[in-house]
N, C-alpha and C positions, 0 to 999 in steps of 0.2 A: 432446738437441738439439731445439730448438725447429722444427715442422713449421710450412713457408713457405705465409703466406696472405695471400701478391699476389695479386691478383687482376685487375692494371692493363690487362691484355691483353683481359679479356672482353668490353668495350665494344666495342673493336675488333672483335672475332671476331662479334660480334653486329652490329652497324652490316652489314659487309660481307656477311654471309649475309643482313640482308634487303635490300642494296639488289642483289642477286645474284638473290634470286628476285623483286623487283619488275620489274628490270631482264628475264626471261623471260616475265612475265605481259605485260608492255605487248605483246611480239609475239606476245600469245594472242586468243581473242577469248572471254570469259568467258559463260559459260550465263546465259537472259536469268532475274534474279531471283537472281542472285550477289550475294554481299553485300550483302542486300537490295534490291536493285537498284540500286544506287548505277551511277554512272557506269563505263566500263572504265579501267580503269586502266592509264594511261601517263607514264612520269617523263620519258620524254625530250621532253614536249608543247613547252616553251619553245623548244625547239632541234634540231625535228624540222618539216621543211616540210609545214603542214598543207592539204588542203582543207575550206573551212567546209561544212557540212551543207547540201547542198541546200535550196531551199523549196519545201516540198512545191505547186505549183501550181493552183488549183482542183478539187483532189482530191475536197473534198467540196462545195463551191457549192451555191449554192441551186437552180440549174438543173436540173430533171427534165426526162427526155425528153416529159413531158405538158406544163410549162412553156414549154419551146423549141418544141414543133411546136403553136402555137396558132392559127394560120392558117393555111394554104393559101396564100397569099397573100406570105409572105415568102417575099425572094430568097434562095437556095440561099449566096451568098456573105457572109460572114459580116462583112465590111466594110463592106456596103452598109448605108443607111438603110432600119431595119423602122419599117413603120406600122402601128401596133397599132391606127390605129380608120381603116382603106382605104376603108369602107363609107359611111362619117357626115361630116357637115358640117366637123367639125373634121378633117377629113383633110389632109395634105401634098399632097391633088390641087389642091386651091383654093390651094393658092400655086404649086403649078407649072404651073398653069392662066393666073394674073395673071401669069407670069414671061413665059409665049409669049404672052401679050397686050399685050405691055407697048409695042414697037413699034407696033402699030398704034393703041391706043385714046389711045398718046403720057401714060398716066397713072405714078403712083410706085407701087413694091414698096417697104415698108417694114419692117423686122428689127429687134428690140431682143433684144440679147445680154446673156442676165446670168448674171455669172460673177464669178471669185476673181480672184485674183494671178495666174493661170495667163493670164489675157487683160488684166492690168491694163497699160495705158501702150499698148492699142490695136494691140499689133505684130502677133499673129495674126491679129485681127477688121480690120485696116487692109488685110492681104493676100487675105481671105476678101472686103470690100467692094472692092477695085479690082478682084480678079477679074469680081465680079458687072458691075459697073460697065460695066468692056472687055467684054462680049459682051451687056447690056441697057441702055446708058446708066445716065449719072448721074451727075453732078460737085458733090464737097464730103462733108466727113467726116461731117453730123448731127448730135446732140444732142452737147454739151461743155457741162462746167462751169463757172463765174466762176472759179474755180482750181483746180488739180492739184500733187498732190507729187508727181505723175509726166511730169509736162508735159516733163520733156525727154528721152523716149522716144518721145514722137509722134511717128512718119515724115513725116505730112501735113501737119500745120501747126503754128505754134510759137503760144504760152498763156503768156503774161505776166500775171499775176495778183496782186494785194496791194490789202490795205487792205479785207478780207471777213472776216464770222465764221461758220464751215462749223458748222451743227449737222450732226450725221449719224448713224449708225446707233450709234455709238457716244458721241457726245456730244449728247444730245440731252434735257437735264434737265427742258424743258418741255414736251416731250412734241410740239413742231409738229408739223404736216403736212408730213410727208419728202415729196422726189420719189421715182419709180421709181427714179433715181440713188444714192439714199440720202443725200442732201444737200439743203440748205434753206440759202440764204448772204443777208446781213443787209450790208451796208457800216458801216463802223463810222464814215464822216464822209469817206470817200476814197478810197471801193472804186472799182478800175479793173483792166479786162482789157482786155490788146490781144489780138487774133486776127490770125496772118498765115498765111495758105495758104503752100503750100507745092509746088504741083501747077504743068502748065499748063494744066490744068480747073480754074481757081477757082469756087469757086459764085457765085452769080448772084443768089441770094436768104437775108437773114437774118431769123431769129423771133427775140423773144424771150418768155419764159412767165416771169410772177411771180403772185404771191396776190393776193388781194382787197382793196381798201385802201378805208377811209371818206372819202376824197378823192383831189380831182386830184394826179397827182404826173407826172414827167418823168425821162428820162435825156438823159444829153450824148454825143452819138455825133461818131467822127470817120472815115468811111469815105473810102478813096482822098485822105484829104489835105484832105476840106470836110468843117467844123464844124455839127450839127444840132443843133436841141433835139426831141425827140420825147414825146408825150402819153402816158402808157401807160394802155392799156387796166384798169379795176379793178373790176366789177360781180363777176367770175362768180369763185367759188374757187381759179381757175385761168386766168389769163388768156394770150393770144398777141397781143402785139402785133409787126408787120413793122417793122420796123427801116432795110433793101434789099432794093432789087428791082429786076430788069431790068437790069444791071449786074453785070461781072465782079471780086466783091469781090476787091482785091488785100492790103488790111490794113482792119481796122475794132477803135475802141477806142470802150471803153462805161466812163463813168462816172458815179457814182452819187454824190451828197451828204446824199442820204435814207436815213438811219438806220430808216426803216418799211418801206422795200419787202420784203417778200419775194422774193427770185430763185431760179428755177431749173435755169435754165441759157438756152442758145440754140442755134436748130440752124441748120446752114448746109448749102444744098441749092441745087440746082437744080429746075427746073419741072418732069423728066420724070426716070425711070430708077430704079435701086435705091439706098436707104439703108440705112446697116447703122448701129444706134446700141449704143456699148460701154457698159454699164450694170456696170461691175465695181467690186468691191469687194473689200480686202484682208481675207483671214482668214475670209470669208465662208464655212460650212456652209450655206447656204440659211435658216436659222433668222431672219438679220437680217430679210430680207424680211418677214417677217409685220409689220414694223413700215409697211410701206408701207399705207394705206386702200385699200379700195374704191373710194373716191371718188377720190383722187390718181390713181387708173390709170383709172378713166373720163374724167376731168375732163382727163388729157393725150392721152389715147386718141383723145377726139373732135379734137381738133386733128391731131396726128399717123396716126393710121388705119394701126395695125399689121397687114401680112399674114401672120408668123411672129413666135411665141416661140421663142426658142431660149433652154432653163437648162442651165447647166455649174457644175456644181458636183462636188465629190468630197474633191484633194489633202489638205481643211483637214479633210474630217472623215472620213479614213482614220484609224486608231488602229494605233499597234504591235504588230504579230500577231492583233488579232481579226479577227474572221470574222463576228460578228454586228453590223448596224447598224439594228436595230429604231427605235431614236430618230429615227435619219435616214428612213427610210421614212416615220414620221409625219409629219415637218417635210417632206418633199419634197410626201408628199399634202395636206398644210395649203396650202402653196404652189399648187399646182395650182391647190385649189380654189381659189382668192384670184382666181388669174391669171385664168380662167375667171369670175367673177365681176366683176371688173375689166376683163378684156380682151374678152367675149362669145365670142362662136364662134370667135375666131382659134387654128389649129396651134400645137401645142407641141411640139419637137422638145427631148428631152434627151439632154443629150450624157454619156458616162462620162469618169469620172475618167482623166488619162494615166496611164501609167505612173512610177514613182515606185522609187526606188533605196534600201536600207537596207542600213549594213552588218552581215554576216553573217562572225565568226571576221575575217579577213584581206581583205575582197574584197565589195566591192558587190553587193545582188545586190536582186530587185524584193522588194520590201516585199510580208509576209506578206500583207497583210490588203485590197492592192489589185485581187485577182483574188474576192476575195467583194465588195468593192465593188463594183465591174460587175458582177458576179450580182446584186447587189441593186439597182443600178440599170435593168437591164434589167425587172425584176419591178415595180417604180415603174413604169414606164411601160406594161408587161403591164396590172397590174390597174388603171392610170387613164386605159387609152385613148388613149395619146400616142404617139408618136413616139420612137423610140430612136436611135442612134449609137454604137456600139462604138468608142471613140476608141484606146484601151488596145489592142485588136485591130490596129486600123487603122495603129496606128504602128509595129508588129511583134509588141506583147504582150512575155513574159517577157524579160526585162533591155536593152529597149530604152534605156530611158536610160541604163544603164549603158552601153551600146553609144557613146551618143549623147555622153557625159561625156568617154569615154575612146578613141573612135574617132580617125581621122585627120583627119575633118572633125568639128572641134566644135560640137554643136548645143544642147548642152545645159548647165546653170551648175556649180558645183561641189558646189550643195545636193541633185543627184542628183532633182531636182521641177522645176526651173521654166526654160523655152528660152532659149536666148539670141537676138538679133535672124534669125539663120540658121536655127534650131531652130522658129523662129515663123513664118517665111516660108513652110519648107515643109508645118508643119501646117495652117496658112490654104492652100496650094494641093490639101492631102490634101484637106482638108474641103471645097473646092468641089469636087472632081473627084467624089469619093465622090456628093455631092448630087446631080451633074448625071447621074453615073449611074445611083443610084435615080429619078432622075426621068422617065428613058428607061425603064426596069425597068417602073415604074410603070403607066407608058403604055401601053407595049406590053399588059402584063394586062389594064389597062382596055379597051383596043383588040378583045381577045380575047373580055372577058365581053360587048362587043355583039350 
């Protein structure tokens, strides 16, 4: 009798004994350096409710207690504005010196913001300038472009724009001379921008600034409803010609049929009070800027006479999970130096990166690499004497956007980075409030060391 060598079942019996002791290992927690140290093993991952892994939060930063306690001088709350150079010319005292002056001597405070996506279309920096505004004077938005792809985000006034060719940080083959905007615009035979406020402060006075030209040329204005021809100014590499004045502009459209003008924008202001000009740019690391001259930030400097820098930069050159941003340090300190060379003695206040959402297993959570970025941004302003702003802090720090994404009141978009009109409202109120209380901070010290 032939001996039976079935054998059909042993797969079976084997499948089952190891999904039997896999099935006991997942609720073990295996010694570190098991199986090489492979992951722990668990079969029921798919269909087991997991928590994602923590991020680990500025665990190791670059922040030493020798780094954070370098002055005497800064305030204990960690919200406030530090001034890394209290002592020296470039100080935050010289502008909040011109801010309590500002009634009396009846002169302008002027601010140019340069930043990413994070302030692009003006909604923060429009909140942060009415504030200034409502308690120092000053009516009208400031420097604007010949046109915007963001134009209809402006709260304050509406930008009707066509028939321009935008060179910019990005397209810019022949290498012109950008504005601090990062834009240079050309009319192609019918370039026209209307401007319409938007306020019940309209301003009162418009400039316009274009390039140098080897002859006479003109633009076609139409303010409140009457037709002008106006001469523009062309000797200096940067010219201002006044456009209106002494008058409540209520709409003003500029057209152009000179294919040579260089334009670079116009500002619209009043005679007295604070201006705040949004200088941003999409996708911006601070790197673009080096494309700006020397001489483009003098040559607008002296017309405009800025009393603060403020650079925000970060969102764009945060990177998924590192920790180190050595390339960005150098590009922040190239910038500096530029600004300072371009800009003379005026404050430079930089601000940190916001908060920024990454998802992590099942559930949003802040993005690894944005709690070394403010340590590295703080350290940029440490070793080059400027002005900081913990924005990331300021806004609540760890999974604030998340908060902000997914809260009751939404303030933030669904990219987990960037606000939405509410989200921007009250970051522009954080940032004035915060300012005005470094500025009392400030004082007070000063007050003390007499």
């Amino acid at each position: 009798m032939k001996k039976n060598n079935n054998k059909i079942h042993q797969p079976l019996i084997l499948i089952s004994s190891a999904t039997l002791l896999l099935f006991f290992l997942s609720f073990s927690t295996l010694p570190l350096g098991f199986f090489n140290g492979q992951r722990t093993i668990d079969i029921l991952a798919d269909i087991r409710k997991t928590e994602p892994k923590r991020v680990p939060i500025i665990a190791r930063a670059k922040e030493t207690t020798q780094q954070v306690i370098t002055h005497l001088t800064q305030p204990k709350d960690s919200t406030f504005i530090v001034d890394f150079d209290f002592d020296s010319i470039n100080s935050l005292q010289y502008f909040f010196q011109k801010l309590d002056n500002i009634k009396v001597s009846h002169n302008k405070v002027r601010i140019a913001y340069f930043g990413d996506s994070f302030v692009e279309g003006d909604e923060m920096t429009d909140e942060l300038r009415l504030r200034f505004q409502t308690l120092f004077g000053g009516n009208g938005i400031g420097f604007l472009p010949m046109q915007s792809t963001v134009a209809q985000l402006y709260t304050q006034i509406n930008i009707n724009g066509s028939g321009w060719k935008d060179y910019n940080f990005r397209d810019n083959p022949a290498k012109l001379p950008l504005g601090i905007s990062g834009h240079l615009f050309y009319s192609t035979g019918n370039g026209m921008v209307d401007y319409s406020p938007k306020t019940n402060m309209p301003p009162t006075t418009v400039k316009l600034y274009t390039g140098k030209l080897e002859k006479d040329a003109v633009v076609y204005i139409n303010t409140n409803g009457t037709n002008q021809v106006v001469g523009l100014n062309i000797n200096n590499p940067i010219n201002e010609t006044v456009l209106a004045s002494n008058t409540p502009i209520k709409s003003l459209k500029i057209t152009s049929n000179n294919e040579h003008i260089p334009y670079y924008g116009v500002s619209m202001e009043g005679l007295k009070g604070v201006y705040l000009d949004n200088y941003s740019f999409r996708g911006n690391t601070s790197i673009l800027n080096q494309q700006i001259t020397n001489e483009v930030m003098t040559q607008l400097n002296k017309y405009l006479h800025y009393d603060l820098i403020i650079v925000h930069y970060g969102i764009n050159a945060v990177e998924h999970d590192q920790t180190e941003f050595e390339w960005f340090e150098i590009s922040m300190k190239n910038l500096i130096r530029n600004i300072r060379k371009g800009f003379g003695n005026v404050p430079i206040l930089l601000v940190s990166t916001s908060d920024m959402g990454h998802k992590y297993g099942n559930e949003y959570l802040t993005e690894k690499g944005v709690p070394y970025m403010v340590a590295t941004q703080r350290e940029i302003a440490r070793k080059n004497n400027v002005a900081f702003w913990n924005l990331y802090k300021a806004m609540g720090g760890e999974n604030t956007m998340v908060n902000w994404v997914e809260g009751d009141t939404v303030l933030a978009c669904k990219d987990y980075t960037h606000l939405n009109s509410v989200g921007a409202k009250k970051v522009g109120d954080l940032f004035f409030d915060k300012l005005l209380a470094s500025k009392n901070y400030y004082q007070r010290l000063l007050n003390t060391k007499k």
